[in-house]
N, C-alpha and C positions, 0 to 999 in steps of 0.2 A: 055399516060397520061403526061401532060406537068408539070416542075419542077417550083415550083414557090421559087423565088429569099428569103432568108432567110429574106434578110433587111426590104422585105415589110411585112414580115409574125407578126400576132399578137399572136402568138401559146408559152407560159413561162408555167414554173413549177403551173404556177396557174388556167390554164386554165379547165374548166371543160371537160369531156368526152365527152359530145356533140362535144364540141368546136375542142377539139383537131381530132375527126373522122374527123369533116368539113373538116380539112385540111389535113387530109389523103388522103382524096378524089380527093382533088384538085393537090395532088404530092407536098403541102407545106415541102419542107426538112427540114423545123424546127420543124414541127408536125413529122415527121420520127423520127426524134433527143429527142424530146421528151417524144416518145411512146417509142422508146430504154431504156431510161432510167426510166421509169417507169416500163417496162413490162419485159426487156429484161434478168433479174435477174431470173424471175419465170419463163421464155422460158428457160434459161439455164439447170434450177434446173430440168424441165419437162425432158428434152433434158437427160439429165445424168442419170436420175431414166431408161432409156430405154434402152438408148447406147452412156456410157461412153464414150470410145472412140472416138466418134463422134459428141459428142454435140455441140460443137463451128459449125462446117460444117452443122449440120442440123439449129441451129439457124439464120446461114448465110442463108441456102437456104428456111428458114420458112419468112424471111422478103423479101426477092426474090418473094415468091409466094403470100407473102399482097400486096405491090406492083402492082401485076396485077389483085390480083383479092380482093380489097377496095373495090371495086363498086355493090361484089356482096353480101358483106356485110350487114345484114336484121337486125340486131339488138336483133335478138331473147336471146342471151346471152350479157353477156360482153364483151366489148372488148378486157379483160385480158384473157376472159374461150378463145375468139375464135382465139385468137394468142398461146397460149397455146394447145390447139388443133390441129392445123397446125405444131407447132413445135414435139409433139408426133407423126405425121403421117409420117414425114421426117425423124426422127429419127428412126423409126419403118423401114422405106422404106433403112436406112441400113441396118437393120438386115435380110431384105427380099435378097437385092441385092447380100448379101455373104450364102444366103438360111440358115441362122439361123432360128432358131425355138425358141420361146420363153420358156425357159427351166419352167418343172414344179415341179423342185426340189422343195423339204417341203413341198409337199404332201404325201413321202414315210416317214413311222413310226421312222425310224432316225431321220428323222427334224422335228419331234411333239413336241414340249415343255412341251407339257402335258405329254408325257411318265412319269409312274413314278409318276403324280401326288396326284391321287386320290389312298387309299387302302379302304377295306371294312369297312361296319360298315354305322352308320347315319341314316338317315329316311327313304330314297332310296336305302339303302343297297351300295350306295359307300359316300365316304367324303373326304376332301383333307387330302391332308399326311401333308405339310406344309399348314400351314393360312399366306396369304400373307399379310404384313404391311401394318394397315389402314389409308391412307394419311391426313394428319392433313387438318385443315380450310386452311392453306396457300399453297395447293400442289391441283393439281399441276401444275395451273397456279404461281403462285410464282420461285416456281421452275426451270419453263422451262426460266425464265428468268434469271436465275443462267448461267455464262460462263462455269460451270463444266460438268453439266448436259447437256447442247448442243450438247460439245464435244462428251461427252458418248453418247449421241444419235446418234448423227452420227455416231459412232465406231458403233454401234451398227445394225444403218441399213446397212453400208454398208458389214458385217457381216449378214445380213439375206441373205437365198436364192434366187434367181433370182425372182423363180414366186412370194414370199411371198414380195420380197421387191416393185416391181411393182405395185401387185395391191395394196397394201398401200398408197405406193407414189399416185400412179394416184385417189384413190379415199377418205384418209383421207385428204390429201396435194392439190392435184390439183382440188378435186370437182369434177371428172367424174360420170356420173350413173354409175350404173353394164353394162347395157346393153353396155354402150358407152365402158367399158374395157372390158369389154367380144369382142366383135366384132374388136378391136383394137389388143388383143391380142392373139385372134381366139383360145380363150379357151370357157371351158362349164361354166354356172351359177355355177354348182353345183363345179365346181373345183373353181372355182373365189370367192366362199363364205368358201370353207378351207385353201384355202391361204392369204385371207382375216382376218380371224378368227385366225388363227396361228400366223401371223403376231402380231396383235396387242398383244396376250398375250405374245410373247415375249416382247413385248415395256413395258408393264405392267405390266412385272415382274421385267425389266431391274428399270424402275422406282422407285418399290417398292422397290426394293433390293439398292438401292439409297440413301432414304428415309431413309431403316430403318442402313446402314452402312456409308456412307457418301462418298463409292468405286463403281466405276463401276462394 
């Protein structure tokens, strides 16, 4: 694929998606420079929710592999989902390389959240022990746009377990189907829907408990 000279390229922060693919295709470097800086934040973020350690080096080698293969590009998704995707797959493909296994910590009854939650009694014969705080009309989109609250998010996820914080990441944050995390992570449905499920009520209690103290 031959590199086309920046000076002639018509490719700015204003260019639409169509536009800036064109010039992917054609090896326009300013369409490269471009899509970096649009996308390259959310490949990072993809990159790190897998393997840490390695994210910068899979993001390097996830635009290594657009590069050659632009062209085989169909358009069935985004541009954002399908650079996102490449960069999970290289990032994964460390954790293969040092034969790690995708941990599936917080599915063992120590990492339930719920432990503890519900005592007898209610219509069903169980009911929560605590009633979690009911988030007002401005939560918890309002919220999440508080600099405090971020923080604690992130303290927070990076504090979940391996498998709970994964499939989160990849399917509240990144948009993957199940299917697509399941097979990426070469786990079951049925384990990918408890760490899925665990996950969030911890974020949802982290929240709550936010809400109703003003502490992480």
């Amino acid at each position: 694929m031959a590199s086309v000279n920046p000076a002639n390229s018509r490719i700015n922060a204003g260019s639409s998606e169509a536009e800036l693919l064109g010039g992917l295709r054609i090896g326009d470097r300013e369409a490269y420079r471009e899509a970096m800086q649009r996308f390259g934040g959310a490949m990072l973020a993809a990159a790190r929710s897998v393997a840490p350690r390695h994210a910068e080096d899979a993001v390097q080698e996830a635009w290594i592999s657009v590069y050659g293969a632009i062209d085989k590009f169909e358009g069935r998704s985004g541009l954002k989902t399908w650079l996102v995707r490449i960069t999970i797959n290289k990032a994964y493909n460390y954790l293969r390389s040092q034969r790690k296994e995708v941990s599936l910590e917080g599915l063992e009854s120590e990492h339930d959240p719920l432990t503890g939650a519900f005592i007898p009694g209610g219509k069903f014969g169980m009911q929560w022990g605590v009633q979690f705080q009911q988030w007002s009309d401005d939560t918890p989109d309002a919220l999440l746009q508080a600099h405090v609250l971020q923080e604690c998010l992130d303290h927070h996820m990076a504090e979940l377990p391996e498998g709970q914080r994964l499939a989160l990441t990849l399917k509240d944050i990144e948009g993957l189907s199940a299917q697509e995390i399941c097979n990426t992570l070469a786990i079951t449905p049925s384990n990918f829907r408890v760490l899925l499920h665990r996950a969030r009520i911890r974020v949802f209690t982290m929240v709550s408990h936010y809400e109703e103290t003003g502490e992480c």
